[in-house]
PDB file of N, CA, C and O in Angstrom, chain B, residues numbered from 101:
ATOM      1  N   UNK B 101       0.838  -1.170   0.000  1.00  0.00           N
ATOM      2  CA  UNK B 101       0.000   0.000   0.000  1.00  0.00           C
ATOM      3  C   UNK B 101       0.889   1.242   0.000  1.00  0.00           C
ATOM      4  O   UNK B 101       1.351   1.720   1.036  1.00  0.00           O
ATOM      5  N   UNK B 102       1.119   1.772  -1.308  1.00  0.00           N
ATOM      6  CA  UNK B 102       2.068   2.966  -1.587  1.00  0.00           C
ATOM      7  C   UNK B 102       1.486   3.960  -0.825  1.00  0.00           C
ATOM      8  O   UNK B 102       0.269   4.080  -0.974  1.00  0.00           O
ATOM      9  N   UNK B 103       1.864   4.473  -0.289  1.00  0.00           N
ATOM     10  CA  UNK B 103       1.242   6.346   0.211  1.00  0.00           C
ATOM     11  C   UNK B 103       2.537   7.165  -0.502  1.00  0.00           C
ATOM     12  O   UNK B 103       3.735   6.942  -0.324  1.00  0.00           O
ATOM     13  N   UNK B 104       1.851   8.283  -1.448  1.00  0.00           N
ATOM     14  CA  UNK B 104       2.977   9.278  -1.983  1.00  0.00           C
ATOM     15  C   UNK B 104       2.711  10.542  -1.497  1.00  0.00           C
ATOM     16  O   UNK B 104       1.483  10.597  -1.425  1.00  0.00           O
ATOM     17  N   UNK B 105       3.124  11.459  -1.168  1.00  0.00           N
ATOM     18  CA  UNK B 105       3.000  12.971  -1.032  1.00  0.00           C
ATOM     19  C   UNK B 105       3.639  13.521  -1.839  1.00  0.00           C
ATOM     20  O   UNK B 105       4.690  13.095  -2.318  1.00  0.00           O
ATOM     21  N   UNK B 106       2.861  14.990  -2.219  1.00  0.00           N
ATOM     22  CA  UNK B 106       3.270  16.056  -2.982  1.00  0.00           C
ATOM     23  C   UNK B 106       2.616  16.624  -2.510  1.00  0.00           C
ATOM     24  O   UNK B 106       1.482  16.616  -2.029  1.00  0.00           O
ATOM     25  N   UNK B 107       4.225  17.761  -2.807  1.00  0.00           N
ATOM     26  CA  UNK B 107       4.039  19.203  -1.853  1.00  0.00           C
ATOM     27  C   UNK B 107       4.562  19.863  -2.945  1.00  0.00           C
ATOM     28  O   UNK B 107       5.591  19.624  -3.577  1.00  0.00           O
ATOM     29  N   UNK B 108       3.371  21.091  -3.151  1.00  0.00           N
ATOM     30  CA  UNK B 108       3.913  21.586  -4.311  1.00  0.00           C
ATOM     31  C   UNK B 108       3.803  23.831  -3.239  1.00  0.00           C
ATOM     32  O   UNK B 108       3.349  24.174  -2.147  1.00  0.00           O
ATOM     33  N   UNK B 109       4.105  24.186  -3.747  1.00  0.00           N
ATOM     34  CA  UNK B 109       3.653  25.628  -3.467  1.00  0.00           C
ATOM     35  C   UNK B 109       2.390  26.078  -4.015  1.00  0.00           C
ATOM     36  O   UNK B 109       2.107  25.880  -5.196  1.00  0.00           O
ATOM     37  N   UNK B 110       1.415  26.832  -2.997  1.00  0.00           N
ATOM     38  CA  UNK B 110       0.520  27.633  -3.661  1.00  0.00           C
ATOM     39  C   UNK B 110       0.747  29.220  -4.633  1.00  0.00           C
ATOM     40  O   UNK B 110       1.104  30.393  -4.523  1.00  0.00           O
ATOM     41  N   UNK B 111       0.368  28.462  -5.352  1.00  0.00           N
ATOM     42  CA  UNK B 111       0.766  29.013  -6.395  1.00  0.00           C
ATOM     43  C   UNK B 111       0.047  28.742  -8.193  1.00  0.00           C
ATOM     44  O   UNK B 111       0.613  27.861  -8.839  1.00  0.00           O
ATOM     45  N   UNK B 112      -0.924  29.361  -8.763  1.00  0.00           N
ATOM     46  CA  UNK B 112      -1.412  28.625  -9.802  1.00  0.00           C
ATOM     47  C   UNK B 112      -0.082  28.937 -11.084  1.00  0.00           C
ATOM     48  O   UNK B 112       0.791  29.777 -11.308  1.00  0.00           O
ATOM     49  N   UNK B 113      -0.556  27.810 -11.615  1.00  0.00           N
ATOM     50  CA  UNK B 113       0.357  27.426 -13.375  1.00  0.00           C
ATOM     51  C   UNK B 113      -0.198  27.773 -13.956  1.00  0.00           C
ATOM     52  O   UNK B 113      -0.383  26.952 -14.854  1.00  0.00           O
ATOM     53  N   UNK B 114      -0.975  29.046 -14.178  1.00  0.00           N
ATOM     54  CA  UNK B 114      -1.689  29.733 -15.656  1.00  0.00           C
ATOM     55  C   UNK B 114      -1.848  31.591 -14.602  1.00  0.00           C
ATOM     56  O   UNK B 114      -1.952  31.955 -13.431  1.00  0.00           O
ATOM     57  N   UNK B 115      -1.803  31.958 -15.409  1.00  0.00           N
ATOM     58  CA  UNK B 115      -2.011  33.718 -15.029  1.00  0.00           C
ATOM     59  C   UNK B 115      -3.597  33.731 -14.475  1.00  0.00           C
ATOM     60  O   UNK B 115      -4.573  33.125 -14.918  1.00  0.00           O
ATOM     61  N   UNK B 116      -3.530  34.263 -13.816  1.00  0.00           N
ATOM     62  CA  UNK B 116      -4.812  34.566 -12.988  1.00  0.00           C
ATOM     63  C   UNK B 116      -5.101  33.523 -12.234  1.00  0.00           C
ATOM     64  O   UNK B 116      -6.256  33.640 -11.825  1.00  0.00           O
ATOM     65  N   UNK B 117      -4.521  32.415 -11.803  1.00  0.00           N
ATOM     66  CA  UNK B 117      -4.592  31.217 -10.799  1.00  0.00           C
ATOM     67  C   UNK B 117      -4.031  31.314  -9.614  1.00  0.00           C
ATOM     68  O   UNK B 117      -2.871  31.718  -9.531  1.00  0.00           O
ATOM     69  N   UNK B 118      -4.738  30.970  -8.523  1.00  0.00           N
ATOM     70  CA  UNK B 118      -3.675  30.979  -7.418  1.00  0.00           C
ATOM     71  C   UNK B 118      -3.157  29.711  -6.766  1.00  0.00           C
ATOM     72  O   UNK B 118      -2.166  29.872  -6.053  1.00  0.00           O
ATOM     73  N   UNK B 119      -3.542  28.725  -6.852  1.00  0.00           N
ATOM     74  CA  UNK B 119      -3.694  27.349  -6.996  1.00  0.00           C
ATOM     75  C   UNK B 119      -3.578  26.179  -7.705  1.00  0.00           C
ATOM     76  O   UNK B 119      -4.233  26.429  -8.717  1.00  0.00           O
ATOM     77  N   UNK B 120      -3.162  25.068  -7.814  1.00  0.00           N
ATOM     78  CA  UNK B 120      -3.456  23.838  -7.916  1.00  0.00           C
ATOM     79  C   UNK B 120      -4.793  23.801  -8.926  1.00  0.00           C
ATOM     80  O   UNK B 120      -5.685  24.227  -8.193  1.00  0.00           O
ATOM     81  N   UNK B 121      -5.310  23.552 -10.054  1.00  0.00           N
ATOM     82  CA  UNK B 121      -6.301  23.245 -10.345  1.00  0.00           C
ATOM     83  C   UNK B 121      -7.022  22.171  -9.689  1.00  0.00           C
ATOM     84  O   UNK B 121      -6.230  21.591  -8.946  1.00  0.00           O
ATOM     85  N   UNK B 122      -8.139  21.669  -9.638  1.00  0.00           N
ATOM     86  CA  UNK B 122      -7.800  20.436  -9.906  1.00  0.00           C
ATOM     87  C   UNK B 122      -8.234  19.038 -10.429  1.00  0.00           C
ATOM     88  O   UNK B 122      -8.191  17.899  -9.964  1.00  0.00           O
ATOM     89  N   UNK B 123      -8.732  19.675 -11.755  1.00  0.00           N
ATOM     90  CA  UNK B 123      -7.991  18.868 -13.112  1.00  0.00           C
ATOM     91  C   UNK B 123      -6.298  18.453 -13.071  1.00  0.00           C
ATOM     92  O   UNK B 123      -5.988  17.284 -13.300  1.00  0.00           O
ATOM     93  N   UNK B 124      -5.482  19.242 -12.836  1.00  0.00           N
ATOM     94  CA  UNK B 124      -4.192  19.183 -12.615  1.00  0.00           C
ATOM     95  C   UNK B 124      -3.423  18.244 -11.498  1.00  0.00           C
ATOM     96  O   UNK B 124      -2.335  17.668 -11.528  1.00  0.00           O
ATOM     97  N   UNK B 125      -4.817  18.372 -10.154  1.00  0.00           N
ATOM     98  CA  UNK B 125      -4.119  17.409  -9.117  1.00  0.00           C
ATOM     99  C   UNK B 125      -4.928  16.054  -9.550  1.00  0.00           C
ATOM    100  O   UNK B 125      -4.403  14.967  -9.311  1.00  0.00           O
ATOM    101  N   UNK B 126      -5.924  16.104 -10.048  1.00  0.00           N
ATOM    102  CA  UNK B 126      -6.635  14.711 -10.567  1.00  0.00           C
ATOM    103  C   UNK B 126      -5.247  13.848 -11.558  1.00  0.00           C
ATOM    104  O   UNK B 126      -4.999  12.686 -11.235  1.00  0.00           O
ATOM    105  N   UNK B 127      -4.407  14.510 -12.744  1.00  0.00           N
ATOM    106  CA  UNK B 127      -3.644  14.350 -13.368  1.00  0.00           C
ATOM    107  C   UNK B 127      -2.399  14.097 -12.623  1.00  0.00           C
ATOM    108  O   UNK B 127      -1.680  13.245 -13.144  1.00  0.00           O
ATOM    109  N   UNK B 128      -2.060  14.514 -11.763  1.00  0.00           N
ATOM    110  CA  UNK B 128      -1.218  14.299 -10.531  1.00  0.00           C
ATOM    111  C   UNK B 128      -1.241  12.940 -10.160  1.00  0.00           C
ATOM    112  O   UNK B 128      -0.493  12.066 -10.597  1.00  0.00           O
ATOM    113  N   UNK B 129      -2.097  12.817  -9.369  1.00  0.00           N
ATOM    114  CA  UNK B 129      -2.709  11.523  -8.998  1.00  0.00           C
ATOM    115  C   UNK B 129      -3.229  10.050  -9.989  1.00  0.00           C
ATOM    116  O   UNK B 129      -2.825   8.904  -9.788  1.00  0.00           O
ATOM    117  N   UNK B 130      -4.032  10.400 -10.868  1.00  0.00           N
ATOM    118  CA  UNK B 130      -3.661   9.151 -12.127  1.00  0.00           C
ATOM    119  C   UNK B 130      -1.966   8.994 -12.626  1.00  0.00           C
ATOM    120  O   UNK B 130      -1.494   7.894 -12.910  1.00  0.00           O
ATOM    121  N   UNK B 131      -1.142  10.306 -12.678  1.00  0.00           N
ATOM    122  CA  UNK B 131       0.267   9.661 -13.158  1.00  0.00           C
ATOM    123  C   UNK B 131       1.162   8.916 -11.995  1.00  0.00           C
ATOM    124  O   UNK B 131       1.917   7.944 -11.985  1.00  0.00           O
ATOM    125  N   UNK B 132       0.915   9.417 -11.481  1.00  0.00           N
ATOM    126  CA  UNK B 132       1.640   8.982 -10.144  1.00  0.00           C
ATOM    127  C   UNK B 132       1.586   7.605  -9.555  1.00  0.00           C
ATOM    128  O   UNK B 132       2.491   6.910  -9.094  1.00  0.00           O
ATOM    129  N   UNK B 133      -0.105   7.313  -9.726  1.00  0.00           N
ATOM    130  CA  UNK B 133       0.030   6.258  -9.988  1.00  0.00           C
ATOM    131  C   UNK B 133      -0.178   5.150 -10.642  1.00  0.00           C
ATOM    132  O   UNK B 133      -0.278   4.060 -10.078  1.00  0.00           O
ATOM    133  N   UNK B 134      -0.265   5.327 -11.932  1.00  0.00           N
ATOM    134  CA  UNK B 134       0.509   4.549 -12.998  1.00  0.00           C
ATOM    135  C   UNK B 134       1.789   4.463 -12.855  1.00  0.00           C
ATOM    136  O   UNK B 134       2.391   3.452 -13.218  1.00  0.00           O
ATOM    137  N   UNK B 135       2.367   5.448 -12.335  1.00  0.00           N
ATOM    138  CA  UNK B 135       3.928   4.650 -12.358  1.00  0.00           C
ATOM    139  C   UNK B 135       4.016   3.717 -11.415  1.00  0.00           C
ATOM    140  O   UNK B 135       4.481   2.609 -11.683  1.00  0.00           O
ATOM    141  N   UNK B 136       3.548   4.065 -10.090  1.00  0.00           N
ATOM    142  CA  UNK B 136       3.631   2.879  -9.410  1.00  0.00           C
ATOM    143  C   UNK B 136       3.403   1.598  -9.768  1.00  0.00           C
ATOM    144  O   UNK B 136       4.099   0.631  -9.456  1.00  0.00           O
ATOM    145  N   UNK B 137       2.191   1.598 -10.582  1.00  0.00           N
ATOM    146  CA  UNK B 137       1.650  -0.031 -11.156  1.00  0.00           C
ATOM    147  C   UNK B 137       2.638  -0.240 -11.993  1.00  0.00           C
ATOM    148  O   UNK B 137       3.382  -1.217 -11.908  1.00  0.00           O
ATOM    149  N   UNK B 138       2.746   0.804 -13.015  1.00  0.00           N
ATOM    150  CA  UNK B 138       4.175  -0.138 -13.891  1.00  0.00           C
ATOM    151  C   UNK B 138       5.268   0.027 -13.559  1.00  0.00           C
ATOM    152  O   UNK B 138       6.038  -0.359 -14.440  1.00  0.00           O
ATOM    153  N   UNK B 139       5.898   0.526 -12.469  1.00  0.00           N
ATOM    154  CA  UNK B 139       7.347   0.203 -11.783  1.00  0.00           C
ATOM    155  C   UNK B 139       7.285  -0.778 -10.809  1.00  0.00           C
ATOM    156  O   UNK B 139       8.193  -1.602 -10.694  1.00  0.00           O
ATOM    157  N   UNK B 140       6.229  -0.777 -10.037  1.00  0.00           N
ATOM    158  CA  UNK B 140       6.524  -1.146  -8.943  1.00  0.00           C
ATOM    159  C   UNK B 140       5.206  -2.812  -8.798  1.00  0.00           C
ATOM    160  O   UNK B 140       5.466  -3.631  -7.917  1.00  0.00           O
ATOM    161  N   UNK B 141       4.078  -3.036  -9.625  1.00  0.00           N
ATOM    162  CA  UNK B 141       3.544  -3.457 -10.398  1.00  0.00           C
ATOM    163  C   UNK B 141       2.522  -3.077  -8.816  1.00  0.00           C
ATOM    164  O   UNK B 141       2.064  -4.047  -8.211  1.00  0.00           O
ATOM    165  N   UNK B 142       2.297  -1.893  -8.367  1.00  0.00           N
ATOM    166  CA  UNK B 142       1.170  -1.885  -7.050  1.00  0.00           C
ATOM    167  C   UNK B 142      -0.452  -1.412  -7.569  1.00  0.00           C
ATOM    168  O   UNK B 142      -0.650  -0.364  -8.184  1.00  0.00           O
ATOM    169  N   UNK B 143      -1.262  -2.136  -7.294  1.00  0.00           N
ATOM    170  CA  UNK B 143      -2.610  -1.603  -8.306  1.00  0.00           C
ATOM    171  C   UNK B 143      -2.784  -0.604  -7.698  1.00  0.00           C
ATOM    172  O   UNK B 143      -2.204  -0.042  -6.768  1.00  0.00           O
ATOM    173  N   UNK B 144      -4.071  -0.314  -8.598  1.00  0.00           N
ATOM    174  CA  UNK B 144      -4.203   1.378  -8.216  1.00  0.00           C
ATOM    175  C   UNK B 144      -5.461   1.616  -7.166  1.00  0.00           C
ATOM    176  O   UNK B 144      -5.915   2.674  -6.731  1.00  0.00           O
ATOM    177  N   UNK B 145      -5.749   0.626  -6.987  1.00  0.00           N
ATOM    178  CA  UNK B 145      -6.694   0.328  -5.746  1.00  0.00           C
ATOM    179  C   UNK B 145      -5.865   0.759  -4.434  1.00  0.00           C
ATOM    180  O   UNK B 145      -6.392   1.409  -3.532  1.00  0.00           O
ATOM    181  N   UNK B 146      -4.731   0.405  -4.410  1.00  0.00           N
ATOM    182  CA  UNK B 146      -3.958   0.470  -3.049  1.00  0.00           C
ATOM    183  C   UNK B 146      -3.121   1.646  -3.190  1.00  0.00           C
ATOM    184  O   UNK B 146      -2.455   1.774  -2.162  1.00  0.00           O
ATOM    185  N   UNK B 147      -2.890   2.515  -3.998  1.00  0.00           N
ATOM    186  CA  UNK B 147      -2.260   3.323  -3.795  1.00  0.00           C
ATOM    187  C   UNK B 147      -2.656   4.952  -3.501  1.00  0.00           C
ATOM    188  O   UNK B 147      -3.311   5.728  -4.197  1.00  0.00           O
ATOM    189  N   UNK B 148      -2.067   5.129  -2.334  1.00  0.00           N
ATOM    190  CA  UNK B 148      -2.639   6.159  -2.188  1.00  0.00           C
ATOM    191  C   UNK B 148      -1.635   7.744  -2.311  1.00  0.00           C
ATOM    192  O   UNK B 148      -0.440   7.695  -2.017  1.00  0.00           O
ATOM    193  N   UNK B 149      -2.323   9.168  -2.798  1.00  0.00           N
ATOM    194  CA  UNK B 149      -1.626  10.047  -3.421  1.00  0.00           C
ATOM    195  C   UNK B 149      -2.274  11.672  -2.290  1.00  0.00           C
ATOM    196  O   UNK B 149      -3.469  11.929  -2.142  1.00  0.00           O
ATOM    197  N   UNK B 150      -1.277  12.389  -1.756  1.00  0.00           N
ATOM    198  CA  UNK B 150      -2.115  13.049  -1.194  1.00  0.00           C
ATOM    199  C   UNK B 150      -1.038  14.512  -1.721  1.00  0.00           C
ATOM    200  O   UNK B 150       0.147  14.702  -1.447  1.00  0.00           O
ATOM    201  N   UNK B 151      -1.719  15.133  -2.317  1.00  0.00           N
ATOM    202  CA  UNK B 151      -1.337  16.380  -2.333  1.00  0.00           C
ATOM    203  C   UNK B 151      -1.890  17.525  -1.439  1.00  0.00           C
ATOM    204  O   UNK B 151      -3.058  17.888  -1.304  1.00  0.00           O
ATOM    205  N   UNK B 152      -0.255  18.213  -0.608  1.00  0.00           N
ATOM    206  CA  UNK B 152      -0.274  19.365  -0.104  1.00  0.00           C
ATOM    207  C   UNK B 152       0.216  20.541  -0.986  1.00  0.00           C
ATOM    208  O   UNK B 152       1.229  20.605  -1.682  1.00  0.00           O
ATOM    209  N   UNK B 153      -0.795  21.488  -0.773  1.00  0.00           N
ATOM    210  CA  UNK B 153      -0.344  23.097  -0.674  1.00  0.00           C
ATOM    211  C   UNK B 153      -0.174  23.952  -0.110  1.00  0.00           C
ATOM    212  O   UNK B 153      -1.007  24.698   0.406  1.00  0.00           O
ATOM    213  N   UNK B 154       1.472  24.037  -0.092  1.00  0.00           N
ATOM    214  CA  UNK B 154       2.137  25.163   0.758  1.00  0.00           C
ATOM    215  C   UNK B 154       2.386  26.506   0.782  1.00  0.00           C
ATOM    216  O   UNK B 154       3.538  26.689   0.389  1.00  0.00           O
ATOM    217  N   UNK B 155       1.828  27.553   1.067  1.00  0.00           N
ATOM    218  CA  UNK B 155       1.682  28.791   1.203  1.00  0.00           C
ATOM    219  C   UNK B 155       3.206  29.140   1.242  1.00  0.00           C
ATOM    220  O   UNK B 155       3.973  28.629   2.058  1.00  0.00           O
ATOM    221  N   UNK B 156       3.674  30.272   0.066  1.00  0.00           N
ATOM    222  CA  UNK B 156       4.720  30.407  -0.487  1.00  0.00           C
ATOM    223  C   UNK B 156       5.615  30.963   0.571  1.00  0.00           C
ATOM    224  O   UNK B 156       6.817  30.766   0.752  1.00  0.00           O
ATOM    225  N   UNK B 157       4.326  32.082   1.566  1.00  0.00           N
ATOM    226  CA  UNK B 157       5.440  32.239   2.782  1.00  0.00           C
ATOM    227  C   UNK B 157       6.195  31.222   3.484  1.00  0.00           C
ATOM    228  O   UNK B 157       7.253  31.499   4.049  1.00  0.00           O
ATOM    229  N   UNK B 158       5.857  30.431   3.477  1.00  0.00           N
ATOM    230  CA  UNK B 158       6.571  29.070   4.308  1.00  0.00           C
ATOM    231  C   UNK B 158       7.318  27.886   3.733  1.00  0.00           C
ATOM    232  O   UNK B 158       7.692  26.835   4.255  1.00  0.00           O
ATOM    233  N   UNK B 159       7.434  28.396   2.414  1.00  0.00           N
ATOM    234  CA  UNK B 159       8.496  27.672   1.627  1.00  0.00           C
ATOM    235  C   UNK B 159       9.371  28.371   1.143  1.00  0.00           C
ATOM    236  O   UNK B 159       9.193  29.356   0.426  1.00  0.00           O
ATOM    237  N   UNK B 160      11.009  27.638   1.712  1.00  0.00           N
ATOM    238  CA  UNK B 160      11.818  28.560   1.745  1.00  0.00           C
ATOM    239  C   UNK B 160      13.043  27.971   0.480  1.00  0.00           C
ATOM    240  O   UNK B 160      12.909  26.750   0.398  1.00  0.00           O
ATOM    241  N   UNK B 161      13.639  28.242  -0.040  1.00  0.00           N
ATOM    242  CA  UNK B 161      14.969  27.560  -1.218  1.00  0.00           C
ATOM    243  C   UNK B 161      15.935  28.619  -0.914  1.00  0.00           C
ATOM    244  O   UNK B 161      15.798  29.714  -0.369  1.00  0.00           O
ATOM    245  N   UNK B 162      17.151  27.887  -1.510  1.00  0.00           N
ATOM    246  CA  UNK B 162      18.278  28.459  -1.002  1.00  0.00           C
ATOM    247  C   UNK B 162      18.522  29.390   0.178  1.00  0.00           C
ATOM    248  O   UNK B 162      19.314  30.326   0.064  1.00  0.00           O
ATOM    249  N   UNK B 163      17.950  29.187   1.158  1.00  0.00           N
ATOM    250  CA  UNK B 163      18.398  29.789   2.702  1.00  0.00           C
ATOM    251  C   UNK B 163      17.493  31.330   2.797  1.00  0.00           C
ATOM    252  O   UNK B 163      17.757  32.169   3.659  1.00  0.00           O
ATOM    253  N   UNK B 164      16.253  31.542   1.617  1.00  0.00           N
ATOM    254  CA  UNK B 164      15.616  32.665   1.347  1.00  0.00           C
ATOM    255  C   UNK B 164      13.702  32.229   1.269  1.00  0.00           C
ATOM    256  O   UNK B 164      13.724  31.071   0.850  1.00  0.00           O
ATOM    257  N   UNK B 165      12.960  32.424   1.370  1.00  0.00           N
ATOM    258  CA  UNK B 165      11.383  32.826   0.872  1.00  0.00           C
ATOM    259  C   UNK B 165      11.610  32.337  -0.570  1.00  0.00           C
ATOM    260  O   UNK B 165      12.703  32.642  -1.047  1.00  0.00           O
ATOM    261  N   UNK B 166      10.886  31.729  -1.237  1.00  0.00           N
ATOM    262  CA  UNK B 166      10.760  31.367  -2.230  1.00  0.00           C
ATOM    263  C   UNK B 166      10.563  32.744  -3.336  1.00  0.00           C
ATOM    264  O   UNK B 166      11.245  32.664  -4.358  1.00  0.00           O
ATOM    265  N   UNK B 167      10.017  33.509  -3.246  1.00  0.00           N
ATOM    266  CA  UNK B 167       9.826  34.216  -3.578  1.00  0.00           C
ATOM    267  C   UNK B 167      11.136  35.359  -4.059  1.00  0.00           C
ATOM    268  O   UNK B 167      11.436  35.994  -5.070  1.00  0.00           O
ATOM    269  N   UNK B 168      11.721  35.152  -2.537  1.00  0.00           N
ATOM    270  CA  UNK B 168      12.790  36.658  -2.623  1.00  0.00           C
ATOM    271  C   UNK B 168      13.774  35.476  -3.739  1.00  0.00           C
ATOM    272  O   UNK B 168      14.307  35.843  -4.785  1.00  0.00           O
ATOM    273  N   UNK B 169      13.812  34.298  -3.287  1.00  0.00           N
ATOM    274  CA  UNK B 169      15.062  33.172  -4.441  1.00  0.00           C
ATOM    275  C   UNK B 169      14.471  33.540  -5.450  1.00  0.00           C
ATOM    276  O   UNK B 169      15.253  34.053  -6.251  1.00  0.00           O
ATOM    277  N   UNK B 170      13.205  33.511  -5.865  1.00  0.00           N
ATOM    278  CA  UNK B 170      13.229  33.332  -7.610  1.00  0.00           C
ATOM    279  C   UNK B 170      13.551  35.145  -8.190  1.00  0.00           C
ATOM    280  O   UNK B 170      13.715  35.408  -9.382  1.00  0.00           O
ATOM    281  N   UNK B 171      13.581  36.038  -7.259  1.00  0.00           N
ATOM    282  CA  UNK B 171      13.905  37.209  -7.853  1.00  0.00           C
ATOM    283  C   UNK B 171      15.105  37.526  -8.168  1.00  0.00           C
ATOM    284  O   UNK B 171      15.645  38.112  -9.106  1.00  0.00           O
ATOM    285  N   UNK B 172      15.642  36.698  -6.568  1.00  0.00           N
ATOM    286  CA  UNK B 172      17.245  36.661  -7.053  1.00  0.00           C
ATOM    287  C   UNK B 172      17.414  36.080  -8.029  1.00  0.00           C
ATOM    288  O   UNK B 172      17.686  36.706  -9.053  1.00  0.00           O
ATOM    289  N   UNK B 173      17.326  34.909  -8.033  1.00  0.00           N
ATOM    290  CA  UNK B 173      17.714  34.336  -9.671  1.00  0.00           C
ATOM    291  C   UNK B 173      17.859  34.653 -11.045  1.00  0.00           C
ATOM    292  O   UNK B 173      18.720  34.410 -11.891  1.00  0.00           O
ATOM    293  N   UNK B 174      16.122  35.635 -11.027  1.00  0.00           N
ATOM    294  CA  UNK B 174      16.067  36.238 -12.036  1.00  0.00           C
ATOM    295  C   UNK B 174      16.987  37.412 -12.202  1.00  0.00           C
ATOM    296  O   UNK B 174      17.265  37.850 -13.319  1.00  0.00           O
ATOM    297  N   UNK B 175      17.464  37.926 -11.080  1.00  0.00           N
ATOM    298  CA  UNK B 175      18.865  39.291 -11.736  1.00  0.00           C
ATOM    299  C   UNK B 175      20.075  38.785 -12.061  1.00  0.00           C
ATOM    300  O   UNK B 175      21.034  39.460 -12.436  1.00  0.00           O
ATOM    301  N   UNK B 176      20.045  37.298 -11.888  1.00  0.00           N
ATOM    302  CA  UNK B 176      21.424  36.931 -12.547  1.00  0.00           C
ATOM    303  C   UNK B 176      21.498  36.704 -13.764  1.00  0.00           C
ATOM    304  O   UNK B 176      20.614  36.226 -14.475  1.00  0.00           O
ATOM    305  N   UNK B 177      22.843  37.125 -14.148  1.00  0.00           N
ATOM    306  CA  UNK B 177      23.103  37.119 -15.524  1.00  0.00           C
ATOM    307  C   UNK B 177      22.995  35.437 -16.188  1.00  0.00           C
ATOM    308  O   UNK B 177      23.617  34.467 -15.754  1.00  0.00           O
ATOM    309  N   UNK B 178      22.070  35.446 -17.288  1.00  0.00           N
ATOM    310  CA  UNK B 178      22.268  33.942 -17.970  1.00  0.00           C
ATOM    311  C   UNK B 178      23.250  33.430 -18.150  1.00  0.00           C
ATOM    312  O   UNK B 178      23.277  32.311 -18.664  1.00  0.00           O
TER     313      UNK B 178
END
């Protein structure tokens, strides 16, 4: 009995989104586990998929707010 988590940031993937669709976490969850059945051969009866969304204040990358990292990033030279 697989249990997977995903943790993604709140945050939507299209302009004017703030969120996760979810069409998108439905798609999440069927790929996820299909791979399990064909890697791992676990049906999809038993596997279970739970997606969290984390409020961007509280996700942090490189030792910064997610936020202040991707700005930095973006002033660096390509």
């Amino acid at each position: 009995m697989p249990i997977v988590t995903i943790q993604v940031t709140r945050e939507g993937s299209k302009p004017g989104t703030n969120a996760v669709t979810a069409d998108e976490k439905a798609r999440l969850i069927a790929g996820v586990s299909q791979v399990l059945l064909d890697v791992l051969n676990k049906p999809l009866a038993a596997t279970f998929v739970v997606i969290e969304e984390v409020d961007m204040e509280n996700w942090g990358w490189g030792g910064l707010p997610v936020e202040a990292y991707r700005k930095q990033l973006a002033q660096k030279p390509g």
